[in-house]
C-alpha beads as a LAMMPS data file, in Angstrom:
LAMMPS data file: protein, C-alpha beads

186 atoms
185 bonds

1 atom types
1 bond types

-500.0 500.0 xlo xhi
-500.0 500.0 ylo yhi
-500.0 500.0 zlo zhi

Masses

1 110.0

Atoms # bond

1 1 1 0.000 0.000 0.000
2 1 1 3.224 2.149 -0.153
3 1 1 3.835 2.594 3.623
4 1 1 7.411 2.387 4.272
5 1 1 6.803 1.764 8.411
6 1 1 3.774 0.925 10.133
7 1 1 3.319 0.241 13.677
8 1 1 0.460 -1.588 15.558
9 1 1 -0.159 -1.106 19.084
10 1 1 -2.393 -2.370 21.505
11 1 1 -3.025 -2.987 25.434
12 1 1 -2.992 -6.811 24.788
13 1 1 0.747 -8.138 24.511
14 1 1 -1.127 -11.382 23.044
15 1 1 -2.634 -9.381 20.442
16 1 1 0.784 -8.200 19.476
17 1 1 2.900 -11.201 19.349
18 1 1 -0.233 -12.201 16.945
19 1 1 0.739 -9.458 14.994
20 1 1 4.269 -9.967 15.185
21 1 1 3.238 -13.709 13.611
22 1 1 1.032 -12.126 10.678
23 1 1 3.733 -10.075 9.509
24 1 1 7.323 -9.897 10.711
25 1 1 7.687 -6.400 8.817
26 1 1 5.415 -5.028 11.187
27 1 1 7.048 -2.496 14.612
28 1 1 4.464 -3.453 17.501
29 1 1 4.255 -1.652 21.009
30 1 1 2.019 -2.497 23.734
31 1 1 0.189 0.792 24.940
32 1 1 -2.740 1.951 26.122
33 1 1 -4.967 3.869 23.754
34 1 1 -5.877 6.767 26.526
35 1 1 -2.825 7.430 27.172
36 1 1 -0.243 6.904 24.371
37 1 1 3.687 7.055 26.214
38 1 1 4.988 8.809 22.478
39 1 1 5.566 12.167 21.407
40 1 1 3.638 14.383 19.325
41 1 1 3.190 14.304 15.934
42 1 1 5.205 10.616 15.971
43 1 1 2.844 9.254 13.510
44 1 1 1.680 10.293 9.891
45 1 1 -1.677 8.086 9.658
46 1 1 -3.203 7.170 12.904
47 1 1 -5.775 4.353 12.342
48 1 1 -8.287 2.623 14.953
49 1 1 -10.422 0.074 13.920
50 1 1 -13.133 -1.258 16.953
51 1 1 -11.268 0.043 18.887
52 1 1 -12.083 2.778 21.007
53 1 1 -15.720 1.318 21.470
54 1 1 -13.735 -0.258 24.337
55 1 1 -12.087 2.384 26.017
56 1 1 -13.390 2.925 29.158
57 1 1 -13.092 6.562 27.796
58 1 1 -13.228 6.448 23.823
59 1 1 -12.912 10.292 23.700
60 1 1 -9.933 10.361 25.764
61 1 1 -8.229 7.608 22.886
62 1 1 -9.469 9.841 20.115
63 1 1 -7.627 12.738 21.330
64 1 1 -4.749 10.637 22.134
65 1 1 -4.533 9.578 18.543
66 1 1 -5.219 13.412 17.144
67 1 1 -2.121 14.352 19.218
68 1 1 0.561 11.744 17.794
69 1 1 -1.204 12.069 14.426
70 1 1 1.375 14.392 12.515
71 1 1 -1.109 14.560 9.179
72 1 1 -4.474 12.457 9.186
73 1 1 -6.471 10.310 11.673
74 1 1 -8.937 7.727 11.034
75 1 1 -11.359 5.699 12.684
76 1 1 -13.912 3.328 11.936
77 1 1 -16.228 2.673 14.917
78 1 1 -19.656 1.648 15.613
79 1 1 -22.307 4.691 14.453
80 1 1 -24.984 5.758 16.999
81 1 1 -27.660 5.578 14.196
82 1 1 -31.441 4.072 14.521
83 1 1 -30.533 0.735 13.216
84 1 1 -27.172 0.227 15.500
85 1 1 -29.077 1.803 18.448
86 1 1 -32.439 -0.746 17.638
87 1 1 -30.262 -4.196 16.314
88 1 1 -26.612 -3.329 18.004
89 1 1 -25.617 -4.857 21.128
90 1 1 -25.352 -2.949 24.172
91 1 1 -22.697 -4.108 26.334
92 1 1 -19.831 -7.257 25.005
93 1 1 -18.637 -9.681 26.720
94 1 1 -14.790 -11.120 25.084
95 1 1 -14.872 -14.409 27.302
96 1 1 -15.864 -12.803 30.342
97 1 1 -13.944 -9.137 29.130
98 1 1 -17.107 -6.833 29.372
99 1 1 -17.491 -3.766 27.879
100 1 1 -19.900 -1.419 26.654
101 1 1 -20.331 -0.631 23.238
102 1 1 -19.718 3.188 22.392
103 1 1 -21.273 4.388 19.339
104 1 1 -20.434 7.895 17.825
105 1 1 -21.864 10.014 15.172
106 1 1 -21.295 12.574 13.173
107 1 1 -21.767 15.809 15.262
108 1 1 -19.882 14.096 18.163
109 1 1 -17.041 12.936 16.653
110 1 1 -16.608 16.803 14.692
111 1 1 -16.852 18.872 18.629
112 1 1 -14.212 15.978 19.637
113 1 1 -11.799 16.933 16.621
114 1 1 -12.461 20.529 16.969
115 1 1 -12.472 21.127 21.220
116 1 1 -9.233 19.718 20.590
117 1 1 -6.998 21.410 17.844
118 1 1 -9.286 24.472 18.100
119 1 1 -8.524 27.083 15.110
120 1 1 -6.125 25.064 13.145
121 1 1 -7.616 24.511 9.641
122 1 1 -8.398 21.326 9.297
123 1 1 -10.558 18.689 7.057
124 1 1 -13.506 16.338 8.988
125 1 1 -15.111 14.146 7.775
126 1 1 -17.871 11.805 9.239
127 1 1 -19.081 9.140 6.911
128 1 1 -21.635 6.138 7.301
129 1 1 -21.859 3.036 6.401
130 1 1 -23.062 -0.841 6.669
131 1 1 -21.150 -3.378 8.168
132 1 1 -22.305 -6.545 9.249
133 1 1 -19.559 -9.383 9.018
134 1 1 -20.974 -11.948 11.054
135 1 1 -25.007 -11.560 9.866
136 1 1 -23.581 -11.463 5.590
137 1 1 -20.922 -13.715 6.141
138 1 1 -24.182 -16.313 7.218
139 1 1 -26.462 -14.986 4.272
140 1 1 -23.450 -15.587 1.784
141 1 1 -23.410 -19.471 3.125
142 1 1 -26.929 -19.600 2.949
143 1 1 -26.939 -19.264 -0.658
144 1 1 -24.080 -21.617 -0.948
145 1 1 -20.776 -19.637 0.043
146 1 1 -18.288 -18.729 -2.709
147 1 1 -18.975 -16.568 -5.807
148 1 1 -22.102 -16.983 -5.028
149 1 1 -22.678 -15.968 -1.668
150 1 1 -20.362 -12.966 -1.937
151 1 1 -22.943 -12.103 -4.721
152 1 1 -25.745 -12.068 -2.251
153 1 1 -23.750 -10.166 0.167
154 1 1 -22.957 -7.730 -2.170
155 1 1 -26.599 -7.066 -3.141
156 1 1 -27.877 -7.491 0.594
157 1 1 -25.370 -3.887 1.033
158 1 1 -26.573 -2.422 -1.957
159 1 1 -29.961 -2.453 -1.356
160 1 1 -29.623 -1.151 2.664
161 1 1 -27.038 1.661 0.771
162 1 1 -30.233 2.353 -1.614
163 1 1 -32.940 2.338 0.566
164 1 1 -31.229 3.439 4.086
165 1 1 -27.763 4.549 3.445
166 1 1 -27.860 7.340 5.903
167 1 1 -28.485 4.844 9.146
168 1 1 -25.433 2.865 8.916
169 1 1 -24.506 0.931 11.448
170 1 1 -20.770 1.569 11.241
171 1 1 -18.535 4.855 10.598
172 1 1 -15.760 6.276 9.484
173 1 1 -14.367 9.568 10.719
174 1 1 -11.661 11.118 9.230
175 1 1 -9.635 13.720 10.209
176 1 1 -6.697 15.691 7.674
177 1 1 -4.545 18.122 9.630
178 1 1 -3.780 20.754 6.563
179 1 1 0.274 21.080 7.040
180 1 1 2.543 23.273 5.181
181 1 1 3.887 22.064 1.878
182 1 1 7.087 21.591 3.251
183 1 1 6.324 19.426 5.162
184 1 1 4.956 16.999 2.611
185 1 1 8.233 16.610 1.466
186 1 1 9.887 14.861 4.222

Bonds

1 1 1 2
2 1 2 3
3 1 3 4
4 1 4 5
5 1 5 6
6 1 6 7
7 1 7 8
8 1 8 9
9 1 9 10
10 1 10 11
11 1 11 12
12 1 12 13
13 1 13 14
14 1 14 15
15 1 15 16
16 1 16 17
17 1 17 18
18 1 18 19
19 1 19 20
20 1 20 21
21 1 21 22
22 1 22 23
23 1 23 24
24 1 24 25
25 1 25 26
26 1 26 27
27 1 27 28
28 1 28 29
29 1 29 30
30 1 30 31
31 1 31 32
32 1 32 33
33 1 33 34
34 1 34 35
35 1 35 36
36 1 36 37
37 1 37 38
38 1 38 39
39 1 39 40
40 1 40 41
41 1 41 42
42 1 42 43
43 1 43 44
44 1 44 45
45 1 45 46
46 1 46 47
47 1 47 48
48 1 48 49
49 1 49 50
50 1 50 51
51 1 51 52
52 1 52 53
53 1 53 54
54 1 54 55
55 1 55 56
56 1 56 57
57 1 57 58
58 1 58 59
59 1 59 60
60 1 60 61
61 1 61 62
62 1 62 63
63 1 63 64
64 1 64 65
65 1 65 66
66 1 66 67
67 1 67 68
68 1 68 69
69 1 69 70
70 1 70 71
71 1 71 72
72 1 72 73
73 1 73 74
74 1 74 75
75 1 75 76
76 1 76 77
77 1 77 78
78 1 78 79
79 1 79 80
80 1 80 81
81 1 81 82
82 1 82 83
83 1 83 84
84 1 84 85
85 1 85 86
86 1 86 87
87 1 87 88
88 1 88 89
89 1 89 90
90 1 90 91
91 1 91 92
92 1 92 93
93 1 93 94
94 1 94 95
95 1 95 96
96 1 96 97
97 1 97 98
98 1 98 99
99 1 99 100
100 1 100 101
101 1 101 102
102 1 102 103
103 1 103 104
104 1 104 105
105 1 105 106
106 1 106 107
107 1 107 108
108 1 108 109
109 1 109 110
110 1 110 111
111 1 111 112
112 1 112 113
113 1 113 114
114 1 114 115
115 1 115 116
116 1 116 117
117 1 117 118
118 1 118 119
119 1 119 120
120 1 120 121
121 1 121 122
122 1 122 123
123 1 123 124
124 1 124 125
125 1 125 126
126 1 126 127
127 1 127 128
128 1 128 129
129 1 129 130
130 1 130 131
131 1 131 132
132 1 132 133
133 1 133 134
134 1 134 135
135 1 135 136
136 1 136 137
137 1 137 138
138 1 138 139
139 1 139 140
140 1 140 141
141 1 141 142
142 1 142 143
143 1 143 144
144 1 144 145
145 1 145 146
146 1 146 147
147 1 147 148
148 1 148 149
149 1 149 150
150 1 150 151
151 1 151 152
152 1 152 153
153 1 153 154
154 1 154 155
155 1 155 156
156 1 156 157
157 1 157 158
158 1 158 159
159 1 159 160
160 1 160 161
161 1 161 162
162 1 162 163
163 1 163 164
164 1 164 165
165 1 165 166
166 1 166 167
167 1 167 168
168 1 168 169
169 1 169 170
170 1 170 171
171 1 171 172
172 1 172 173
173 1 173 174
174 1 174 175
175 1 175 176
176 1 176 177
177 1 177 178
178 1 178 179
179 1 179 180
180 1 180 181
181 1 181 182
182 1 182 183
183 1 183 184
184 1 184 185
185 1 185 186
């Protein structure tokens, strides 16, 4: 994908020797998302995915990744839409790990970004969408798995898209800290 370093971190020093297994190219630290022991600006791209939904304080890792983020973060986390909110579970439970399942939207995660870096000029952008693994991944082997099923599953999220695109289950915030030129070329 043309990243020369990337680095995965997480609380769980089992998830990270997994990591270490995937890939061997891969830098791994074990850290806690709420409070990250790294400098500012360490970081170009600062990614989270379901993550922070299990932060005992989700905003607190947000700004935590907006701090060591020296250009753009993202995060894809649960959305605090009707259908999430009616069909989404409430609290998890990770073999007897409980947590409860924080779900963001739009207007919260922009006054998180912007109480934060206050004036700087910036780009945010909230963005919805479905996600649904474990329900399309049994729909796809209902209708026989393969080509076929991934077919299905396909359709199945182009028809919620069509007809009710703006509840999504799941988003994606994205934030782009506009930097000087110069400092694109480093």
């Amino acid at each position: 994908m043309g990243f020369r370093s990337v680095t995965v971190s997480d609380i769980s020093e089992n998830a990270i020797q997994g990591c270490q297994l995937r890939d061997s190219r891969l830098k791994t630290k074990v850290m806690n998302a709420e409070n990250l022991d790294i400098p500012d600006k360490s970081y170009d791209l600062v990614l989270v995915q379901d993550g922070l939904h299990h932060l005992p304080r989700p905003v607190l890792g947000l700004t935590e990744m907006i701090r060591v983020a020296k250009k753009a973060v993202m995060m894809i986390e649960p959305h605090a839409g009707i259908v999430a909110n009616l069909l989404g579970m409430e609290w998890e439970d990770h073999g007897g790990a409980v947590n409860y399942v924080f779900r963001w939207n739009k207007l919260m995660f922009e006054q998180v970004v912007k109480s934060y870096i206050l004036q700087l000029p910036c780009y945010i952008k909230p963005i919805r969408l479905w996600n649904h693994n474990l329900v399309m991944d049994k729909v796809g082997k209902i209708f026989g798995g393969g080509q076929r099923g991934k077919v299905v599953v396909q359709c199945c999220y182009y028809l919620l898209d069509l007809c009710f695109g703006w509840l999504g289950n799941m988003m994606i915030g994205l934030f782009i800290k506009k930097i000087p030129l110069e400092d694109y070329k480093q």
